[in-house]
C-alpha positions in Angstrom: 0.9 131.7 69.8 0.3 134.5 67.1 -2.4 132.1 65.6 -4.2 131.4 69.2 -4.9 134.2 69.7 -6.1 135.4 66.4 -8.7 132.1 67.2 -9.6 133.5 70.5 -10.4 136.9 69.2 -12.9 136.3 66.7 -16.8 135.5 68.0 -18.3 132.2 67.8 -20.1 132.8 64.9 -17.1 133.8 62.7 -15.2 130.9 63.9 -17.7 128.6 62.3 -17.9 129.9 59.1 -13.9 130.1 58.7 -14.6 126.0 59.1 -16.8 125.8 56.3 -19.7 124.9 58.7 -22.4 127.0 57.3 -25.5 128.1 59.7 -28.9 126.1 58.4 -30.8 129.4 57.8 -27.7 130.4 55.4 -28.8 126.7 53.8 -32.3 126.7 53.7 -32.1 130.4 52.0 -29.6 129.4 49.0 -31.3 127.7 46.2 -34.2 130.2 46.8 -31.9 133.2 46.9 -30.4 131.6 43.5 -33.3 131.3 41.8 -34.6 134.8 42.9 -31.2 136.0 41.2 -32.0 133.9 38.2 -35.3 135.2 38.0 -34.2 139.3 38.3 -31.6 138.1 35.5 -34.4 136.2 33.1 -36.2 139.7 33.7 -33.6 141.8 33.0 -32.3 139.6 29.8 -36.3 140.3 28.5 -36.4 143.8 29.3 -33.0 144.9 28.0 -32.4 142.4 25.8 -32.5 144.4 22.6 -31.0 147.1 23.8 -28.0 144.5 24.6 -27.7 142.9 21.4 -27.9 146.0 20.1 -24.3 146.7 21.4 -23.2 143.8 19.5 -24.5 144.6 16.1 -27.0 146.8 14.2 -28.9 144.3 12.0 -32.5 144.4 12.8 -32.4 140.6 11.9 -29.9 139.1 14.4 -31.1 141.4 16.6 -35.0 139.7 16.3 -33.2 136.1 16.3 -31.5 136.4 18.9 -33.8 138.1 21.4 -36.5 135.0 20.0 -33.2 133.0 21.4 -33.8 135.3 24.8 -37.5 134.9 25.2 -36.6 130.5 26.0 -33.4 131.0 27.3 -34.4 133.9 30.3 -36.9 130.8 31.8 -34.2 128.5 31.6 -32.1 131.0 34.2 -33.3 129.2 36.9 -33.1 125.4 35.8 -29.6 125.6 35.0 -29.3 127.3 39.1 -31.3 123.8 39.9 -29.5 121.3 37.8 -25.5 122.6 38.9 -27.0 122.6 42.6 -28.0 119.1 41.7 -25.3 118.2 40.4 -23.2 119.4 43.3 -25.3 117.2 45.6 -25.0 113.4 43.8 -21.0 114.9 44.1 -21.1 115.8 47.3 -23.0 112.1 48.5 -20.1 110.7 46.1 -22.5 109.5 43.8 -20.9 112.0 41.1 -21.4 109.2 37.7 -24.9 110.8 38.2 -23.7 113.8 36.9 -22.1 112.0 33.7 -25.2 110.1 33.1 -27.8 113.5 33.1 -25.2 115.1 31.0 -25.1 112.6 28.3 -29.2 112.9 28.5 -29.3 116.5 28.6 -26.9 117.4 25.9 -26.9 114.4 23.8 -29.9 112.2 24.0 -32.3 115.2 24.6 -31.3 117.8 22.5 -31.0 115.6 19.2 -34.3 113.8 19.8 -36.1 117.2 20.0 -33.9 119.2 18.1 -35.6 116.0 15.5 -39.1 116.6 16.6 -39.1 120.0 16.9 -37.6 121.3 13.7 -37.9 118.4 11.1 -41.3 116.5 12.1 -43.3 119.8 13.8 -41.4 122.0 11.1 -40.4 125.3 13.6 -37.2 126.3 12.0 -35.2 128.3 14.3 -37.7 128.1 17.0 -37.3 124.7 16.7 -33.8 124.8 17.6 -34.6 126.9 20.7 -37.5 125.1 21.5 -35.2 121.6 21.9 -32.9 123.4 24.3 -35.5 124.8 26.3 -37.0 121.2 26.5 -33.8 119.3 26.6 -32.6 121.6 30.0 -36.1 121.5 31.7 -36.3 117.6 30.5 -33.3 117.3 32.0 -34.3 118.7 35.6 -36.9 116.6 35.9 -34.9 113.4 35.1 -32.4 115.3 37.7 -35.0 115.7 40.5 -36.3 111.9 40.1 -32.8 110.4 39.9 -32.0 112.9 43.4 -35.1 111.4 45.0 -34.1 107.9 44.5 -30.3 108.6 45.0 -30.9 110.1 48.5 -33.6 107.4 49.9 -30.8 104.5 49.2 -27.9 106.9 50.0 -28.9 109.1 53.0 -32.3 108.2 54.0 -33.8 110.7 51.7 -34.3 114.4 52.0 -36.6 115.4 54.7 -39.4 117.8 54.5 -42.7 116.0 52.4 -43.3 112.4 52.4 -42.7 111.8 48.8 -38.6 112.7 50.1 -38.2 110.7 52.6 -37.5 107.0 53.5 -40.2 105.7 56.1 -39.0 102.5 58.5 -41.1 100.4 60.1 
């Protein structure tokens, strides 16, 4: 009875989200949101960078390498936002060996092929490093975001919105 009650008092609204069913505006507005978050954080990382590694150590050195690591890893912010939202999707359609499969790419595949190219063929050194895991993540959410494409038309009749998303009968 206690419980009833409880249900009965709460609005419409709050009822909903205690369900799990999320309004569509809530929806629409979270990968943005996330990558507006991401983005504040890349900034934030670049401006105050320094001044954090600074709290870790006072060599001048590890303080330049690692804020070189900081000027590629503050873009990648928002691709790694992309790639777990991704990732949540091929789970949530129950298509989650996707997920195994972009891993192995990403952090196998990618990063040893350009880690390769980028440091023993194009000779960058550390950049080089840096450079392959900045290639290897964004390489990776593109293979993500063609795999989703494809996943969605044979699995849910694509995604809506532009053409290139969705699955046309005639």
């Amino acid at each position: 009875m206690a419980q009833a009650s409880t249900k009965s008092t709460k609005k419409p609204r709050e009822r909903n989200l205690v369900r799990g069913s999320i309004p569509d505006h809530f929806k629409a507005l979270a990968i943005p949101a996330g990558i507006g978050m991401m983005l504040i954080g890349a900034l934030l990382l670049l401006l105050g960078g320094k001044f954090l590694l600074g709290l870790f150590t006072q060599d001048p050195d590890v303080i330049s390498t690692g804020f070189d690591y900081l000027l590629l890893a503050a873009p990648m912010l928002p691709a790694y936002l992309t790639l777990f939202a991704m990732m949540s999707f091929f789970q949530g359609i129950k298509r989650p060996i996707w997920t195994v499969w972009i891993g192995v790419y990403r952090q196998i595949f990618a990063s040893a092929g350009f880690a390769a190219l980028f440091i023993y063929v194009l000779n960058w050194g550390t950049w080089g490093v840096w450079a392959a895991v900045f290639t290897a993540v964004w390489s990776g959410l593109l293979l993500s975001t063609i795999i989703l494409i494809i996943v969605a038309r044979k699995s849910i009749q694509g995604l809506g919105g532009p053409g290139i998303l969705r699955t046309y009968e005639s």
